[in-house]
C-alpha positions in Angstrom: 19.8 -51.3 -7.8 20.0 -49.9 -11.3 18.8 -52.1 -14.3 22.4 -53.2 -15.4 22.9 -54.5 -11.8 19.6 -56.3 -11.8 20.8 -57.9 -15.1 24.5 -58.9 -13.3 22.3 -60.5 -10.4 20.1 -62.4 -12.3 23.2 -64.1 -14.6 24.9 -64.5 -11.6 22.1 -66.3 -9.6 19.7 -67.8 -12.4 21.8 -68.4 -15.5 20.9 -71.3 -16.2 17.1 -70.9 -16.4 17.9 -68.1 -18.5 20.0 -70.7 -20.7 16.5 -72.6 -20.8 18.2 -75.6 -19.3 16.9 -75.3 -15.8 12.9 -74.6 -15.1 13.0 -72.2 -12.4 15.7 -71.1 -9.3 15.7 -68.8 -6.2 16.5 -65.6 -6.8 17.0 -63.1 -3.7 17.0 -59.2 -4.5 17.3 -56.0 -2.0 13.8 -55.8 -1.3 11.6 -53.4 -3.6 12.7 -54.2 -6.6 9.5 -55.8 -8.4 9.3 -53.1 -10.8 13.1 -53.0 -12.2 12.9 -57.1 -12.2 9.6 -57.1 -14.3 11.4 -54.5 -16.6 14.5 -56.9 -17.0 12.4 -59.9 -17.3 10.1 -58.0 -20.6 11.1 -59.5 -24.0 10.7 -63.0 -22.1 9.0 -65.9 -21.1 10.8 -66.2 -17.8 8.0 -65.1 -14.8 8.8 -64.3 -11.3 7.0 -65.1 -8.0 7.6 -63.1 -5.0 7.9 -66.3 -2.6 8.9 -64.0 0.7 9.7 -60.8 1.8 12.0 -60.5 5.0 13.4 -56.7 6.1 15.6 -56.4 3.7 15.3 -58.8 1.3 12.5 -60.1 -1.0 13.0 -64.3 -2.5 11.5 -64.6 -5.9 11.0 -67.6 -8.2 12.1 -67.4 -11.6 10.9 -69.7 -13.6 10.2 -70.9 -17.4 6.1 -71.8 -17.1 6.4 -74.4 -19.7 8.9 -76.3 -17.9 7.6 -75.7 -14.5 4.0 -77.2 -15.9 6.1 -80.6 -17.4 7.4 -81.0 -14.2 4.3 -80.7 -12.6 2.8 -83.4 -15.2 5.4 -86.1 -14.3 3.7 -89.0 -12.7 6.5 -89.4 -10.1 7.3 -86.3 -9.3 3.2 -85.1 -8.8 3.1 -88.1 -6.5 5.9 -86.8 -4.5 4.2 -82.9 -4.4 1.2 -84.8 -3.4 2.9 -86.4 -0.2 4.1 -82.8 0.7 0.4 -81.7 0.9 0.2 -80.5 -3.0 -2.9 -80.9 -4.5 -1.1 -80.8 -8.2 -4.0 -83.1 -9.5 -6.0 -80.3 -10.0 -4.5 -77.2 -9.3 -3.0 -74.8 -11.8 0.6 -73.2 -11.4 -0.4 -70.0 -10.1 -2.1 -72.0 -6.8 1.1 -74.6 -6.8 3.1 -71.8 -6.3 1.4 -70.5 -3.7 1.2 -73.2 -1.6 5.4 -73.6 -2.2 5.2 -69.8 -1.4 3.5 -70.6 1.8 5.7 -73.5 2.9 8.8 -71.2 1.7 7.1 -68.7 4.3 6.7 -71.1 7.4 10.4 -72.1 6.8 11.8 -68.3 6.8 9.6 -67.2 9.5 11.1 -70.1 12.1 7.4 -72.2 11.6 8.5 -75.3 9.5 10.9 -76.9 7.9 13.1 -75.9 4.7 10.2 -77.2 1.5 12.9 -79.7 0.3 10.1 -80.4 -2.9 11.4 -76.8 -4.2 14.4 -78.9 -5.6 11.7 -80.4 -8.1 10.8 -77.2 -9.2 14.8 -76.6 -9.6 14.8 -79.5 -11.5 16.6 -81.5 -9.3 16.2 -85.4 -9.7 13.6 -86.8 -7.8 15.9 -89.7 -6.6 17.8 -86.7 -5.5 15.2 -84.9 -3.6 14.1 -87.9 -2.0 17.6 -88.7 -0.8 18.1 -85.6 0.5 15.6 -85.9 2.8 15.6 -89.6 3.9 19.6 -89.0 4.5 19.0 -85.3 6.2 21.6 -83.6 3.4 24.5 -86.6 4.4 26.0 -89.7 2.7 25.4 -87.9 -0.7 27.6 -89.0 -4.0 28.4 -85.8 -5.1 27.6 -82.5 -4.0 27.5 -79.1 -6.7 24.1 -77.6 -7.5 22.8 -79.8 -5.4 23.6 -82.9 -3.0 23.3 -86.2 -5.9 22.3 -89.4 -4.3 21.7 -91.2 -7.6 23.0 -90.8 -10.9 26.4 -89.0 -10.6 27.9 -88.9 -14.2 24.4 -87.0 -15.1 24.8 -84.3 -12.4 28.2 -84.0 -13.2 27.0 -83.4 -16.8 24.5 -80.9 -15.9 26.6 -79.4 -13.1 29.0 -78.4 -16.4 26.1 -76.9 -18.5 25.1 -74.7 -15.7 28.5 -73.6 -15.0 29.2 -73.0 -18.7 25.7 -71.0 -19.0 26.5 -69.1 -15.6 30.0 -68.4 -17.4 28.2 -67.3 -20.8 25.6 -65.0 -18.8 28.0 -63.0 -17.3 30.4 -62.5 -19.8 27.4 -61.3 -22.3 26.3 -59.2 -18.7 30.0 -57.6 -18.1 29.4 -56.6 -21.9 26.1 -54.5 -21.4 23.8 -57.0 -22.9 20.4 -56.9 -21.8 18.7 -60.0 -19.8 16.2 -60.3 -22.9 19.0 -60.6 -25.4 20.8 -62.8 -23.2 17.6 -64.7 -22.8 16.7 -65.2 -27.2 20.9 -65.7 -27.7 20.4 -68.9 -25.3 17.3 -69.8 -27.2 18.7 -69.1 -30.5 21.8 -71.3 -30.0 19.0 -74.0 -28.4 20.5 -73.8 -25.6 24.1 -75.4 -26.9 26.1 -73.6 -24.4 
């Protein structure tokens, strides 16, 4: 996959964490492409974390650290890692995501369930999450990004944003722009999509 591809691939898949309006999102490659997605990803602040490698295929993280580390401060949503075995108390990101990595793991290899927490790291609403899970992915409100249990007129506001960003990235993409340059317009427009 040349780097131009790479760049089409990430728009497609994680524009809106590019936008810098959504901390982190899976991104699956062909597998052995670590080197070209670090090259895309310089000029950043956007990291990736290999979460699982399969035959084919390798599952990365992207993700803004800033946000990721707000999102692991919130009260609520450190209570709910907690229940899922996190030890976010104490931990710093590079061991959170290792343990996510692990459960990601277990999941993909047949030997647990899908880690339905990662939607926190996504940014999903933790009334969200947590209805996910309690309703096993049914009776949801409104389904797009992901399944909304709570507050539908604010997914359907952030569904937009994402779409417009998704939209933005690949037209910018199509034109030859580079991820980085992508990456500061986004921050130079703060993110007004």
């Amino acid at each position: 996959m040349g780097t131009e591809a790479m760049g089409y691939v990430l728009g497609q898949q994680c524009a809106p964490v590019i936008a810098g309006i959504k901390p982190s999102n899976l991104l699956i490659l062909e597998k052995g492409n670590q080197k070209r997605l670090a090259h895309v990803l310089k000029g950043t602040s956007l990291c990736a974390y290999l979460l699982y490698t399969s035959a084919q295929k390798d599952y990365w993280l992207l993700y803004e650290p800033e946000e990721l580390e707000q999102i692991l401060s919130d009260a609520g949503k450190k209570a709910y890692l907690r229940e899922c075995g996190y030890g976010v108390e104490t931990l710093p990101l590079d061991l959170v995501l290792s343990f996510l990595a692990r459960r990601f793991r277990c999941y993909k290899d047949e030997k647990g369930e899908f880690p339905h927490e990662m939607g926190l790291f996504f940014g999903y609403p933790l009334p969200d999450v947590r209805g996910f899970v309690e309703n096993k992915g049914q009776n949801f409100k409104l389904s797009g990004y992901w399944k909304v249990y709570d507050d539908v007129a604010y997914a359907s506001r952030v569904f937009e944003l994402y779409e417009t960003a998704r939209k933005k990235a690949l037209d910018l993409c199509s034109q030859g722009m580079r991820i980085s340059d992508i990456w500061k317009d986004f921050r130079m427009a703060g993110a007004c999509i």
